[in-house]
N, C-alpha and C positions, 0 to 999 in steps of 0.2 A: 290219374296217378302215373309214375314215370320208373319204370322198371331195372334196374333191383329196384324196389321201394327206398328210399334215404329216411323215412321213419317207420317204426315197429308199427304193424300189422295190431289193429287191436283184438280183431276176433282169431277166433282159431282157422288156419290160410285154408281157404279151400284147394284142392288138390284134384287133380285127373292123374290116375295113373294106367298107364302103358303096359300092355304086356303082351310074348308072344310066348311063353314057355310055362313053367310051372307056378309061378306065382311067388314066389321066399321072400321079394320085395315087399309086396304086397303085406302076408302076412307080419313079418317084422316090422314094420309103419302101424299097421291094427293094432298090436301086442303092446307097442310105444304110445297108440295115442291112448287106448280103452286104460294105461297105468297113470296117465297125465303124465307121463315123461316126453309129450310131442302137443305140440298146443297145436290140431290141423285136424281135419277133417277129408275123408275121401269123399269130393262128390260126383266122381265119373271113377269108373274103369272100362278101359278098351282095350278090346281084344283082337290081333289081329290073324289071330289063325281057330276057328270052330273047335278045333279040337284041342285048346291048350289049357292043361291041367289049372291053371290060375282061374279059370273061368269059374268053377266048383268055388273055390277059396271064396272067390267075390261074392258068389252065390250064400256060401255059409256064414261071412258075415253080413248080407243083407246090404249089399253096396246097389246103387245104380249101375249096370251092367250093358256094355253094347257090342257086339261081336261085327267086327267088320275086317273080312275079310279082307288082306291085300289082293290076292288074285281077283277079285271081282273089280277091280279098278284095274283102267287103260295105265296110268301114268301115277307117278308120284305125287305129281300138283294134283289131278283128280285124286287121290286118297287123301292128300294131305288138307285139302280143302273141304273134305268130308268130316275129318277128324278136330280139327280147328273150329270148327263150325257145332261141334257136338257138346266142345269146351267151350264155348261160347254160352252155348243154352243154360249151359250150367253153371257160367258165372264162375269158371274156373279160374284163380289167382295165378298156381302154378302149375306144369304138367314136369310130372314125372317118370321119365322113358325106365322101368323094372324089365330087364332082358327083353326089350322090345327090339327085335331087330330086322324092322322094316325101315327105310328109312324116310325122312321127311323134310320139307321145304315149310321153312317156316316163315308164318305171315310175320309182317312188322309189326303187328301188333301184340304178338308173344315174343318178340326178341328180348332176350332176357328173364325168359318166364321158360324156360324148358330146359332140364337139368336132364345128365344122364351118369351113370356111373359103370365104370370099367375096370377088371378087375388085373391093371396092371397100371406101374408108371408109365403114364401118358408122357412124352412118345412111344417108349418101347412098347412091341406085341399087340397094334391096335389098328384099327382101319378094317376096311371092307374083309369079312371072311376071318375076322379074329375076334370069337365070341367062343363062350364055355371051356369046354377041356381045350381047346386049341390053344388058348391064350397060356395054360400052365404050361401045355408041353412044350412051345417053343420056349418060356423061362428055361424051365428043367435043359433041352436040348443047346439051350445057350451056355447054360452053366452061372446062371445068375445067384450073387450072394446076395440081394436084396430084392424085393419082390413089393405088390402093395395094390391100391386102390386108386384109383382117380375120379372126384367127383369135376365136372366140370358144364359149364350152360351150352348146349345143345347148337349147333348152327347148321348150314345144309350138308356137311362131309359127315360121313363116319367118325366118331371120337376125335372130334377136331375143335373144337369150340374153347372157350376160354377156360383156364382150371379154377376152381373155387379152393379145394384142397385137398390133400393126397395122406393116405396114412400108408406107413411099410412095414416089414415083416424081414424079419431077418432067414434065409434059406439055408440049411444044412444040406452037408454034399449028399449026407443019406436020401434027405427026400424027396421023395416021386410026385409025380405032376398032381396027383391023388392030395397028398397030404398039402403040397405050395398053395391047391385050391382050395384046400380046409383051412389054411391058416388066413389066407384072404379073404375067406369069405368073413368071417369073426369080424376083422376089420370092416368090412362092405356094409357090416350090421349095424356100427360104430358110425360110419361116415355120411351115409343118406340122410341117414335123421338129424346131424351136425349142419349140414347144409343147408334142410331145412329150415331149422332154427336160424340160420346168420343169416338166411335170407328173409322171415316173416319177424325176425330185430329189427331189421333195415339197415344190417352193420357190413351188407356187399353194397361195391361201386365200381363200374367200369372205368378204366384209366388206360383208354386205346385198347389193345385187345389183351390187358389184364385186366384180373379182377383185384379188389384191394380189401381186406376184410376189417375192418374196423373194429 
């Protein structure tokens, strides 16, 4: 098969999902499939820090769970070769980076198979070192009237890869980095499992380095 898929996925995609922090991806994806509102299955989760609270989550729902340290890897290619390799066993369709932020080289054989999302308009507020409160305070500190999500496939940079699609949030002068993150996150809620969906349809397609949604 030739990735994005060009026809609808008939079983429910299986999924690897990423994580380095608390897990909210995680759980929001469970919440969506366990209502039938996400046609997908988790069948990895990885963990790249011991001690991140999403490890429990995986745990309480009974997911395949594997904890690999980045610091225990020389190199990005040696981790990322470790982790590809785990989705591999698992017969993983797509991997899903949830606040994963270690970063990774991806083989040609997942190109197009690895989404991440970010919690602002890709370009603005993204790249190396802009992840969580970071990302609102420099909006807020900018004085930004629109604000948003970006879902987009995964390549070797930081939030650099093609965009799939973006949802916005309109900002009032009152609100503080606090509230710009609560109103993005709602949307971030909205937009993962969108993505999902266009891509286990088979309604994405590469056109140079856009994406084209069908």
């Amino acid at each position: 098969m030739t990735y994005p898929p060009s026809e609808p996925i008939a079983h429910p995609v299986r999924l690897a999902v990423l994580i380095s922090g608390g897990g909210t991806t995680l759980d929001n994806f469970m919440t969506r499939i366990q209502s039938g509102e996400l046609k997908a299955e988790v069948s990895l989760v990885i963990a790249s820090r011991p001690d991140c609270g999403g490890i429990e989550k995986a745990k309480r729902h009974g997911l395949p769970l594997e904890i690999r340290p980045r610091k225990e890897f020389n190199s990005v290619a040696e981790f990322s070769q470790s982790v590809f390799e785990a989705c591999r066993r698992q017969n993983v369709e797509l991997v899903i980076l949830g606040g994963f932020l270690s970063l990774l080289e991806i083989p040609d054989d997942f190109m197009w198979r690895v989404m991440n999302i970010h919690p602002s308009l890709i370009p603005a507020f993204c790249g190396q070192g802009f992840h969580g409160a970071r990302v609102h305070e420099a909006a807020y500190e900018r004085g930004v009237k629109v604000s948003g999500c970006t879902v987009h496939f995964a390549d070797n940079q930081y939030d650099h890869g093609p965009i799939i699609l973006q949802r916005t949030v309109a900002i009032d002068h009152q609100d503080q980095p606090a509230d710009i993150a609560a109103k993005v996150f709602v949307q971030e809620c909205e937009a993962y499992p969108e993505a999902i969906r266009l891509f286990s349809q088979g309604r994405l397609s590469m056109e140079g380095k856009r994406v084209a949604v069908r």
